[in-house]
N, C-alpha and C positions, 0 to 999 in steps of 0.2 A: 277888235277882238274881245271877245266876254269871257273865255277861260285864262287863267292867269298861268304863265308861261312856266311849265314843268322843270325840273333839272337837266331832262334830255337837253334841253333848247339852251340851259346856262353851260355845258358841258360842250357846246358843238363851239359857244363863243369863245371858249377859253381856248379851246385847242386852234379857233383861227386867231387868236390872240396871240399864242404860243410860236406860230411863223412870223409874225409881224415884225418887221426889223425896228428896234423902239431906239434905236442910237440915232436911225433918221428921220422917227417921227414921231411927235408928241402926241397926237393922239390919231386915230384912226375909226372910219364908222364902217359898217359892213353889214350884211342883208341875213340872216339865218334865219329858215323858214318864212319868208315875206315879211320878219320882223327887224325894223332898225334895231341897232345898238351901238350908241356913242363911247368908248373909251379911251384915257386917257394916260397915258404913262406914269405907272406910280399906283396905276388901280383903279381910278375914278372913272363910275361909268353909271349912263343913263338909258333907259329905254321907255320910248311914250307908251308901250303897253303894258297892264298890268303884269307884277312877276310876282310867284309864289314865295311866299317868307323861305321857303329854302333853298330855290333857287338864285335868291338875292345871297343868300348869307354862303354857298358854294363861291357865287361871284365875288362876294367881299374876302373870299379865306385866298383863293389864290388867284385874283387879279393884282395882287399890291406886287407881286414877285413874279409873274409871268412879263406882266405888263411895265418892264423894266430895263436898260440897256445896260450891256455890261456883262460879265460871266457872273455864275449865282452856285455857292456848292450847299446844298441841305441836308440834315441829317435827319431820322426818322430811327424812332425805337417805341415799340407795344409791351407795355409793362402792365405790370401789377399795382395798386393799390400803395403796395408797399416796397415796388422799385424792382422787383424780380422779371428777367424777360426769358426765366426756364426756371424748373424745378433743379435738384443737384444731379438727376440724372441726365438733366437736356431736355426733358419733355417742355414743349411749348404750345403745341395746336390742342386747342385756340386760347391763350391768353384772350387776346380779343376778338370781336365779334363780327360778323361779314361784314358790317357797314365800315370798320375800322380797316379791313383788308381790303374791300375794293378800295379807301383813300389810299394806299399804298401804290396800286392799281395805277392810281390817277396820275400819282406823285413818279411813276416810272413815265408816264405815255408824257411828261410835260418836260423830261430831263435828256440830255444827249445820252450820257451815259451814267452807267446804275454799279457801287461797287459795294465790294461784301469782302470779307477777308477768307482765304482758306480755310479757317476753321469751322464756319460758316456752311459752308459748302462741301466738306468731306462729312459733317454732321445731319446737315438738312435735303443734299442734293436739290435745291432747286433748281426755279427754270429762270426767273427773274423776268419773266414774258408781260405781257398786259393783256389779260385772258376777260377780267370781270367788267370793262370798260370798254370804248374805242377808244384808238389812238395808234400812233406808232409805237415800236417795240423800240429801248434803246439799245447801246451797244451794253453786252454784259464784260464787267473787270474786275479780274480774280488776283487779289492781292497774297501771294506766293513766292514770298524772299527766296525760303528752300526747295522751291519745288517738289512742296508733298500733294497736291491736289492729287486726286484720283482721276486717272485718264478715263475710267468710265463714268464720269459723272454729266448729266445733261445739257449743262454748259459746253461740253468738249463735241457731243454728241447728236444732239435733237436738228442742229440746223436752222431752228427757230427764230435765231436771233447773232447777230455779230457776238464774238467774244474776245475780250483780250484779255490774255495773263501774265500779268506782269510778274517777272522773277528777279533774282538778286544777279547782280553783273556776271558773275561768274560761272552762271548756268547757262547763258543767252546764248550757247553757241547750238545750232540745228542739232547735232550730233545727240545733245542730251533731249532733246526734244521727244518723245515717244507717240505724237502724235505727228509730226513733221510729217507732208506727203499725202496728211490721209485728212490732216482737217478742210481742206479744202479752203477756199477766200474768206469762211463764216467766225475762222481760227487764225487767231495772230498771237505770237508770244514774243513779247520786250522785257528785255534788261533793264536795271533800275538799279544805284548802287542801295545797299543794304548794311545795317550792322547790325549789331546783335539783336537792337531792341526793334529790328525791321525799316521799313519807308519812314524815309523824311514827309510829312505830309505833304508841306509845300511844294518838294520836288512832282510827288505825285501827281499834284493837281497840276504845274506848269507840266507834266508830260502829255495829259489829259489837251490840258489849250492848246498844248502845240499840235496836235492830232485833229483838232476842230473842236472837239468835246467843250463847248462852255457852260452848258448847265447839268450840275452832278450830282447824283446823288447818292449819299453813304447810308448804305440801307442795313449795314450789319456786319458781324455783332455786335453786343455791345462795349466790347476793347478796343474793335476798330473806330466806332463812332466817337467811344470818348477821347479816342488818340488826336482825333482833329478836331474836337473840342478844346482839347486842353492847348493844343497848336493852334488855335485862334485863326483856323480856316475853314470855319462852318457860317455862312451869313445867317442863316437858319436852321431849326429843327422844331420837328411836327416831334408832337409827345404824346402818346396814344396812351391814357390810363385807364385799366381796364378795372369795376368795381369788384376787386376781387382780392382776396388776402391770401400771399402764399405760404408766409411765415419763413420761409429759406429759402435756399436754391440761387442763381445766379444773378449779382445784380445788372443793372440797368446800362448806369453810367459811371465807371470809376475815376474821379478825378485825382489830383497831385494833392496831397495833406495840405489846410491853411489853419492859421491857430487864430483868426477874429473871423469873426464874418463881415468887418469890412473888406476882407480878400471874397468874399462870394460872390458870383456871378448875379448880375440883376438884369437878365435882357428884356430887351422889351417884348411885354405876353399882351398874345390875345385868347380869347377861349371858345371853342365851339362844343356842341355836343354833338359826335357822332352815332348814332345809333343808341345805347346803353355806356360809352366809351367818353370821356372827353379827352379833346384835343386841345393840345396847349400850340399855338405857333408861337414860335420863338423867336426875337430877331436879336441877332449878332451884331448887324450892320449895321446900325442906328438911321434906317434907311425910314421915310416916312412913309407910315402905314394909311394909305386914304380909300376910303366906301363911297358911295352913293348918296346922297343925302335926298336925294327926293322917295326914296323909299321908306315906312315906317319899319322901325326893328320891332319883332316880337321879343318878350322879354328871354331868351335863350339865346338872342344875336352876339358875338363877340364883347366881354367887356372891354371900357378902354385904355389903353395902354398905358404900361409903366414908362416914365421917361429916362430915358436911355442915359448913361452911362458910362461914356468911353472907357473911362479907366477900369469899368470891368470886365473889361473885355481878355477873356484868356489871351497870354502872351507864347510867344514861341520854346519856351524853355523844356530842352529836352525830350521834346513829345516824338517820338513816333511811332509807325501803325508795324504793329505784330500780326504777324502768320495764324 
């Protein structure tokens, strides 16, 4: 083959990547478009036909985490320059730029399910779908202690895609349900217990596994992301910074006050440039990040990794996810 193999063709391996059961097999080869592709759990993959530098570097950003056994929960936030993911009104489209929102795109079509907290969702009504990509749609999880979400919101409504909303124990009963009857099999609502400051994260995620859901993604806001951040139940997070200075308005990630910076978070980074955007992947997990090495990097490939860190690893104190 004399043309060097596009991102369509790295995008088609990732998603048969993404079925592959990696608990029973270290590596695995497969055929897309009449072209081999060897990879291996953990991310290491070769292919004897030439591939374009950005389809190599798509495959280096999410084979290390597809291509992994085990459950995996990620978080994702598109900011500013200066850490803002909305002005102080809420305005946010577009922080960043399409190439930064199809990665979003991607980062749903690779996950079981996709959660976002109520606030999120009475503010922005999204769909949570995979429109800009192929791929499967996951399940959408509307985190709602007090059950304020709005019943016409397109999650309750469109059909598009499975939804679960999970509520605080004491609403779980059909009765208070206002959609009960009418959402049809696309609609499920679970009790969860709740206090003041909302979901235990952990409990969250073990409701999630026991459902099937092992790869999750915390897509928003930014209260919710950083609640299981700071609960030390994120393996990763994709950091979308977008060249742009807002000067106020809401920030990013808010963590718990430390008074040194030897209490600050050091995960391990790698960096790519999306579009006008860069992406920072984060690892929580101290899980090893491995590429290609028969491939040359252009100088814009991932730099290499910070070494990990356990003990910065956010611990469980106190954290939970808010309405």
């Amino acid at each position: 083959m004399s043309e060097r193999l596009l991102p369509d063709w790295g995008w088609r391996c990732i998603l048969q990547a993404r079925d592959t059961d990696w608990a029973a097999s270290r590596a695995t080869s497969f055929m897309v478009e009449g072209v081999r592709i060897d990879i291996h759990a953990g991310g290491a993959w070769n292919c004897d036909a030439p591939v374009a530098d950005e389809t190599a570097r798509m495959l280096d950003l999410f084979l290390p985490w597809v291509a992994a056994p085990g459950p995996l929960t990620i978080g994702q936030l598109g900011q500013s320059l200066d850490g803002r993911i909305a002005t102080e009104s809420g305005a946010s489209h577009y922080i960043n730029g399409l190439e930064a929102r199809t990665h979003l795109h991607r980062l749903r079509a690779l996950v079981d399910a996709v959660v976002v907290g109520v606030g999120t969702v009475n503010a922005d009504d999204p769909q949570l779908t995979v429109r800009h990509v192929s791929g499967p749609n996951p399940v959408r999880v509307v985190l709602d202690p007090r059950g304020r979400a709005h019943a016409a919101s397109k999650l309750f409504t469109d059909g598009a895609a499975p939804t679960l909303q999970v509520i605080g124990a004491a609403l779980a009963s059909p009765a208070h349900d206002p959609r009960a009857g009418s959402g049809g099999a696309s609609y499920r609502r679970v009790g969860l217990a709740a206090d003041a400051h909302g979901f235990d994260p952990a409990a969250l995620i073990a409701l999630l596994h026991g459902a099937g859901y092992r790869r999750i993604l915390i897509e928003g806001g930014g209260l919710t992301v950083s609640r299981f951040l700071a609960a030390g139940r994120l393996d990763r997070l994709h950091l979308l910074v977008a060249p742009m200075l807002i000067g106020s308005g809401r920030p990013g990630l808010s963590l718990p006050l430390i008074t040194g910076l030897d209490e600050a978070l050091r995960p391990q980074s790698r960096h790519f440039m999306c579009g006008a955007d860069s992406l920072y992947d984060l690892s929580f997990s101290g899980r090893t990040v491995a590429s290609s090495s028969a491939i040359a990097r252009p100088s814009c490939a991932p730099a290499p990794a910070m070494p990990a860190d356990p003990a910065n690893r956010p611990g469980p104190e106190a954290a939970r996810v808010p309405d």
